[in-house]
mmCIF file of the C-alpha atoms, coordinates in Angstrom:
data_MODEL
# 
_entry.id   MODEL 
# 
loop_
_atom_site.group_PDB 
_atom_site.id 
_atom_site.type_symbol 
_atom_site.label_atom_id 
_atom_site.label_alt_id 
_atom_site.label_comp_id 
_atom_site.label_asym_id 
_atom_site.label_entity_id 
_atom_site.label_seq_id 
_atom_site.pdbx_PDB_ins_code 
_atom_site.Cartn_x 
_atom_site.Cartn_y 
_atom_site.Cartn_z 
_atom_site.occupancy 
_atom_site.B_iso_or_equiv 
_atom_site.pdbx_formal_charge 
_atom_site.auth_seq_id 
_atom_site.auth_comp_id 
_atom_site.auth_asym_id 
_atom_site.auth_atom_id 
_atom_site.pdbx_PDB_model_num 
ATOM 1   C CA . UNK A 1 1   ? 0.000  0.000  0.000   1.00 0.00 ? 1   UNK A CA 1 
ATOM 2   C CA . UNK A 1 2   ? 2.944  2.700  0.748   1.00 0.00 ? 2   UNK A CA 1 
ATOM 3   C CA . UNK A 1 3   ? 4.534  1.885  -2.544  1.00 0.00 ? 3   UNK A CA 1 
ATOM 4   C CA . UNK A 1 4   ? 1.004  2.923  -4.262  1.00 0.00 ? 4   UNK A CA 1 
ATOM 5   C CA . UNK A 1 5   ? 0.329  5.574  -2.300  1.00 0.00 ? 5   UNK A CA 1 
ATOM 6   C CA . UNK A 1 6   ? 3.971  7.081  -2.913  1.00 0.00 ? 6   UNK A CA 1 
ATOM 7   C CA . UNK A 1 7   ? 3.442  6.323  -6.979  1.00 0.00 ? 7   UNK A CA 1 
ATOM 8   C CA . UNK A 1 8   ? 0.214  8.401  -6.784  1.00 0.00 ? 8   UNK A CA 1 
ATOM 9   C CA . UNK A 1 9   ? 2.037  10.999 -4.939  1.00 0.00 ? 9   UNK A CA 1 
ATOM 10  C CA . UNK A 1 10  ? 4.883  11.149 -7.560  1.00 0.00 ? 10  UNK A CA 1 
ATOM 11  C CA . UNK A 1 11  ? 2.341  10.729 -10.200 1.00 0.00 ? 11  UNK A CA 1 
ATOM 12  C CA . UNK A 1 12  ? 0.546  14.017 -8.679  1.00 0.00 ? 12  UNK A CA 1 
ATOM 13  C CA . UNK A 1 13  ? 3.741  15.950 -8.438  1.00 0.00 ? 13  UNK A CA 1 
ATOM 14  C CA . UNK A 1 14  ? 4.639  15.232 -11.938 1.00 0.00 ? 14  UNK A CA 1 
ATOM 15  C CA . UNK A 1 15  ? 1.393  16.521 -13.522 1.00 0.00 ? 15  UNK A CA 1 
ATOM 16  C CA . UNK A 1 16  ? 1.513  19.451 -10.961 1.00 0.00 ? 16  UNK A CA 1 
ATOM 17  C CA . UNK A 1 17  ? 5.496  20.057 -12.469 1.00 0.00 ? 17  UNK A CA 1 
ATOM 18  C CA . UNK A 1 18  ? 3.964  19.506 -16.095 1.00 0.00 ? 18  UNK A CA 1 
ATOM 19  C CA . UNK A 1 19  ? 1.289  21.970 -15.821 1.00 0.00 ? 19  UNK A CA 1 
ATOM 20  C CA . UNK A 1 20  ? 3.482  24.384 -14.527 1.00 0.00 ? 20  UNK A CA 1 
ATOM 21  C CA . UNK A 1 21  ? 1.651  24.700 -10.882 1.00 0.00 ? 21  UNK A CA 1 
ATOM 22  C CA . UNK A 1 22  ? 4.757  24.504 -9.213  1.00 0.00 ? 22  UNK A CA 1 
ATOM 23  C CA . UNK A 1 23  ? 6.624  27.526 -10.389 1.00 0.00 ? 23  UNK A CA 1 
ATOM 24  C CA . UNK A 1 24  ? 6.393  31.185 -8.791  1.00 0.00 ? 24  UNK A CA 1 
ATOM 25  C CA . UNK A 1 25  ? 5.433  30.002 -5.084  1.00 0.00 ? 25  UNK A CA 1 
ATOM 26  C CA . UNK A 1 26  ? 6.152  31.838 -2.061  1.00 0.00 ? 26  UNK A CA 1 
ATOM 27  C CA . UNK A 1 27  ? 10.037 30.428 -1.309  1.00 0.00 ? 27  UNK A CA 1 
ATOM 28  C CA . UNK A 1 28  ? 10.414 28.931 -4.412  1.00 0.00 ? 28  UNK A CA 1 
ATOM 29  C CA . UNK A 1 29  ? 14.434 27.662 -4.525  1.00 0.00 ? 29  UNK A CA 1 
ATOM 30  C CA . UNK A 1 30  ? 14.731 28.720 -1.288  1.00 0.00 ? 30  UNK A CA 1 
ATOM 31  C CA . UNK A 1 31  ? 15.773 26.179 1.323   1.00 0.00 ? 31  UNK A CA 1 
ATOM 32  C CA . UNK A 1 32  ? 12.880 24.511 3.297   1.00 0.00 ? 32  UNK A CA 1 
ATOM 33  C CA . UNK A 1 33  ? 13.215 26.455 7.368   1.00 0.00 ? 33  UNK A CA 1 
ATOM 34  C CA . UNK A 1 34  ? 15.150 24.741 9.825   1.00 0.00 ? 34  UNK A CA 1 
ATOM 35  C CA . UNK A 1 35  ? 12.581 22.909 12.285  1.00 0.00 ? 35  UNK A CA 1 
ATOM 36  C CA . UNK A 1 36  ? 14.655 20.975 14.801  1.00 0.00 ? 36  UNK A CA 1 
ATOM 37  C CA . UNK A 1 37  ? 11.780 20.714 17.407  1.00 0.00 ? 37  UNK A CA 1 
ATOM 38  C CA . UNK A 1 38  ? 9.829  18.626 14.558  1.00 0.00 ? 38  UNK A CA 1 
ATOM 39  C CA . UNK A 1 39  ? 11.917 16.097 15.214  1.00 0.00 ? 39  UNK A CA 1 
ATOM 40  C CA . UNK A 1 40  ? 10.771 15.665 18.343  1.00 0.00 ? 40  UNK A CA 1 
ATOM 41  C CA . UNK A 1 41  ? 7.076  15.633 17.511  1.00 0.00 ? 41  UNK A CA 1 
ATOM 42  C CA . UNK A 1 42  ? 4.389  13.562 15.826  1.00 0.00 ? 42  UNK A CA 1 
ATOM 43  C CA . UNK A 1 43  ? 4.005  14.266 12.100  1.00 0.00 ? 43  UNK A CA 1 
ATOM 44  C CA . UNK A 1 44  ? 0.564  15.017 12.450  1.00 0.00 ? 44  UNK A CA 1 
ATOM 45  C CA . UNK A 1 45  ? 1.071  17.695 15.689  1.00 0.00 ? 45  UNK A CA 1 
ATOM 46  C CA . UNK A 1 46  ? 4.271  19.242 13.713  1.00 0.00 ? 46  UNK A CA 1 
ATOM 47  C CA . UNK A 1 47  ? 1.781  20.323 10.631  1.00 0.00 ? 47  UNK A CA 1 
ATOM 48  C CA . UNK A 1 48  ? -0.993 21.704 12.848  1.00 0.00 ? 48  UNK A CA 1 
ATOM 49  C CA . UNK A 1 49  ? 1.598  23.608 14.729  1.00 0.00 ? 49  UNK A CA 1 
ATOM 50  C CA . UNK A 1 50  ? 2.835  24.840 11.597  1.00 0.00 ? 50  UNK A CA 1 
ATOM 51  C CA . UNK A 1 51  ? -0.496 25.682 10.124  1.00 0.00 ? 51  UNK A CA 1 
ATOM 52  C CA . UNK A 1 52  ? -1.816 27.243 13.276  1.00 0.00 ? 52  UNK A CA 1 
ATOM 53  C CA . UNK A 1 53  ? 1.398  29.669 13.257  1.00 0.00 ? 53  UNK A CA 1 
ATOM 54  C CA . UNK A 1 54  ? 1.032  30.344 9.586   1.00 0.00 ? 54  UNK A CA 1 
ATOM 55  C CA . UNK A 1 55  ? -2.295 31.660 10.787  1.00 0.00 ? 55  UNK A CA 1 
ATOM 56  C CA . UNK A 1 56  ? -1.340 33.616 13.649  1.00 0.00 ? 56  UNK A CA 1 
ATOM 57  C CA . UNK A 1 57  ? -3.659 31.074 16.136  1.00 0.00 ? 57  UNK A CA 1 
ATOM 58  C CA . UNK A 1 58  ? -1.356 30.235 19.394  1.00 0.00 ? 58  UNK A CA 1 
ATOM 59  C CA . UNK A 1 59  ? -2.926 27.364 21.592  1.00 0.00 ? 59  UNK A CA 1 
ATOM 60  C CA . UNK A 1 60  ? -3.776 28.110 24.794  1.00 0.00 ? 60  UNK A CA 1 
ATOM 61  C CA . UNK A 1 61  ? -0.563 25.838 25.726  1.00 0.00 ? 61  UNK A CA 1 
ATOM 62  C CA . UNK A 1 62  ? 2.199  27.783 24.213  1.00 0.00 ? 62  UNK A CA 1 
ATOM 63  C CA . UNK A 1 63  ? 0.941  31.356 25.402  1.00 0.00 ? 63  UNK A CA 1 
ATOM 64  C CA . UNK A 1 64  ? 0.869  29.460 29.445  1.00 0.00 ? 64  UNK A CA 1 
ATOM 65  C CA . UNK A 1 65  ? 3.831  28.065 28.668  1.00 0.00 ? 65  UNK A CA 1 
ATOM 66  C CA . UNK A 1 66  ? 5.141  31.432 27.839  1.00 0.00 ? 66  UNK A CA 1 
ATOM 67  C CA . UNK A 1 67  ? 3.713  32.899 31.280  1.00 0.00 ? 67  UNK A CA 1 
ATOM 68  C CA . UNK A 1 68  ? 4.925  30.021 33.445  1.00 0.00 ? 68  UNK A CA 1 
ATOM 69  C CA . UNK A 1 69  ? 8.256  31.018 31.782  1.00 0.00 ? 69  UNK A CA 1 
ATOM 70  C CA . UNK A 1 70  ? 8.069  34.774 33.110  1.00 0.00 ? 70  UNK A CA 1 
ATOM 71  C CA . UNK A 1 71  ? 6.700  33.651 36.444  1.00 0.00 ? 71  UNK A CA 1 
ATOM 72  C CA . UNK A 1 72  ? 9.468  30.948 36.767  1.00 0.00 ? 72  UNK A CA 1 
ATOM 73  C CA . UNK A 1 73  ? 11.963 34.494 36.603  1.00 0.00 ? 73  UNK A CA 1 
ATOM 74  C CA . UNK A 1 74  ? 9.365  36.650 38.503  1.00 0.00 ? 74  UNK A CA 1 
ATOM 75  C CA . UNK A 1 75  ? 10.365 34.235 41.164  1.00 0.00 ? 75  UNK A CA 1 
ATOM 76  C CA . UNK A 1 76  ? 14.121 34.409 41.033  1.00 0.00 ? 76  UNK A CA 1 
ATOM 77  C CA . UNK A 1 77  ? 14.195 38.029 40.772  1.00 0.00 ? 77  UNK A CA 1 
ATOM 78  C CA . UNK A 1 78  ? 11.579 38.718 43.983  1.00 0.00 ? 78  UNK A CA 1 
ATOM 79  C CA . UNK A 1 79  ? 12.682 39.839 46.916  1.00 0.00 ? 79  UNK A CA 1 
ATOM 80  C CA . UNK A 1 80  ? 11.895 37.284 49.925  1.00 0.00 ? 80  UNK A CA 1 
ATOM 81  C CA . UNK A 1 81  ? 8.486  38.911 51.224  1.00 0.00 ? 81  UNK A CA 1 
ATOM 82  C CA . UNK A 1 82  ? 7.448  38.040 47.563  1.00 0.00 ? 82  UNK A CA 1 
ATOM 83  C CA . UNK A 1 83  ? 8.835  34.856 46.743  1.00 0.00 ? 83  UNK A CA 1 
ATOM 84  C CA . UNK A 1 84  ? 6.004  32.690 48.435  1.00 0.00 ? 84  UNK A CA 1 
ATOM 85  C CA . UNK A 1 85  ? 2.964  34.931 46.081  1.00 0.00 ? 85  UNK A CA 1 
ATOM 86  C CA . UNK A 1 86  ? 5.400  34.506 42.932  1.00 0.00 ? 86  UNK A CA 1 
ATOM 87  C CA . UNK A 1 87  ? 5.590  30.980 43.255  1.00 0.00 ? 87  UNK A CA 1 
ATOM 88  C CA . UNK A 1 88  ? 2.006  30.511 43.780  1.00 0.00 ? 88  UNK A CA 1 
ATOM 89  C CA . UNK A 1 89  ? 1.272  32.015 40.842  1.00 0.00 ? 89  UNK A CA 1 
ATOM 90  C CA . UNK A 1 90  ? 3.978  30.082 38.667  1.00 0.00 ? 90  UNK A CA 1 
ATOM 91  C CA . UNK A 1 91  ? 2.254  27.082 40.552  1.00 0.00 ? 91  UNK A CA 1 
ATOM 92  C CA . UNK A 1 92  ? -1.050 27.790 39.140  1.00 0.00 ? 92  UNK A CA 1 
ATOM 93  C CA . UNK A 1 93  ? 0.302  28.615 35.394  1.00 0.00 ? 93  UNK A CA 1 
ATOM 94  C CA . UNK A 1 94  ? 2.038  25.018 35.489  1.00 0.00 ? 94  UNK A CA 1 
ATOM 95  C CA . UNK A 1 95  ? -0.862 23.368 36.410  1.00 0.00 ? 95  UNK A CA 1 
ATOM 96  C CA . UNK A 1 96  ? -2.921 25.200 33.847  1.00 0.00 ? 96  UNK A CA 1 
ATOM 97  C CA . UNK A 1 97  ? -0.240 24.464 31.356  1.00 0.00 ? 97  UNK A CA 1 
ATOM 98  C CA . UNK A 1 98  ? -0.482 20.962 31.866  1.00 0.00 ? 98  UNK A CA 1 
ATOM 99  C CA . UNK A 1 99  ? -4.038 20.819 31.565  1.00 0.00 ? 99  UNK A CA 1 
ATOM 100 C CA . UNK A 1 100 ? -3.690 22.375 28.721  1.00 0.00 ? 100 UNK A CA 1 
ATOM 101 C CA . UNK A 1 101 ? -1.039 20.392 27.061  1.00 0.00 ? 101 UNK A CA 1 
ATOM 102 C CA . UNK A 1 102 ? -3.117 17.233 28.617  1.00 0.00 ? 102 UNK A CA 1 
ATOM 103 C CA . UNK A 1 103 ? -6.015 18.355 26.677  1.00 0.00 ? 103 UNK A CA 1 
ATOM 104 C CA . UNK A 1 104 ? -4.199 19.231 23.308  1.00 0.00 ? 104 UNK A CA 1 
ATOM 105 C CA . UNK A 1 105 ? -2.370 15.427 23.337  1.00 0.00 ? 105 UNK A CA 1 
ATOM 106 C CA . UNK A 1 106 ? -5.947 14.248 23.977  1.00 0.00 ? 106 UNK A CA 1 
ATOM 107 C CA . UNK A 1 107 ? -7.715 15.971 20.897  1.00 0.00 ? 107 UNK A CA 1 
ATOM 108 C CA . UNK A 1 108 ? -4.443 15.403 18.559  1.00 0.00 ? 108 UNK A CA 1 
ATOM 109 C CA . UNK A 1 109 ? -5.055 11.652 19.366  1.00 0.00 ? 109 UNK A CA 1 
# 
């Protein structure tokens, strides 16, 4: 079955090439962007990543993730009398953040 799907998809690209629907996209002979966390995730997650950030969408995850990340230095940098408030609130933007990523891995399933 892989060996007939992959002739269909050359088959595809070669009428595409033929017809001349390949020439004048955006990055044409440019080289494809360097994606080392790909590698790292499922095929499927790494294109709705990369179509959601075409878009300008960013999942609930990333943007806590990004917060937790601030809080985590909030924390370093506060002076003592604010240490215990800082890390309650980079405590609650972990948890959310693993709800969140919890919830993501659920749907992507």
């Amino acid at each position: 079955m892989a060996r007939d799907l992959r002739t269909l998809i050359e088959q595809r690209i070669a009428a595409a090439v033929a017809k001349g629907e390949l020439t004048g996209l955006a990055g044409e002979g440019a080289p494809l962007p360097e994606r080392p966390g790909d590698a790292l995730v499922d095929a499927g997650e790494a294109v709705a990543y990369r179509m959601m950030a075409e878009a300008g969408a960013l999942p609930e995850e990333f943007r806590l993730k990004a917060q937790a990340d601030a809080a985590r230095q909030a924390v370093q940098d506060a002076p003592e009398a604010e240490r215990k408030a800082a890390m309650a609130k980079l405590a609650e933007l972990e948890m959310r953040h693993a709800i969140a990523r919890e919830a993501r891995q659920k749907f992507m399933r």
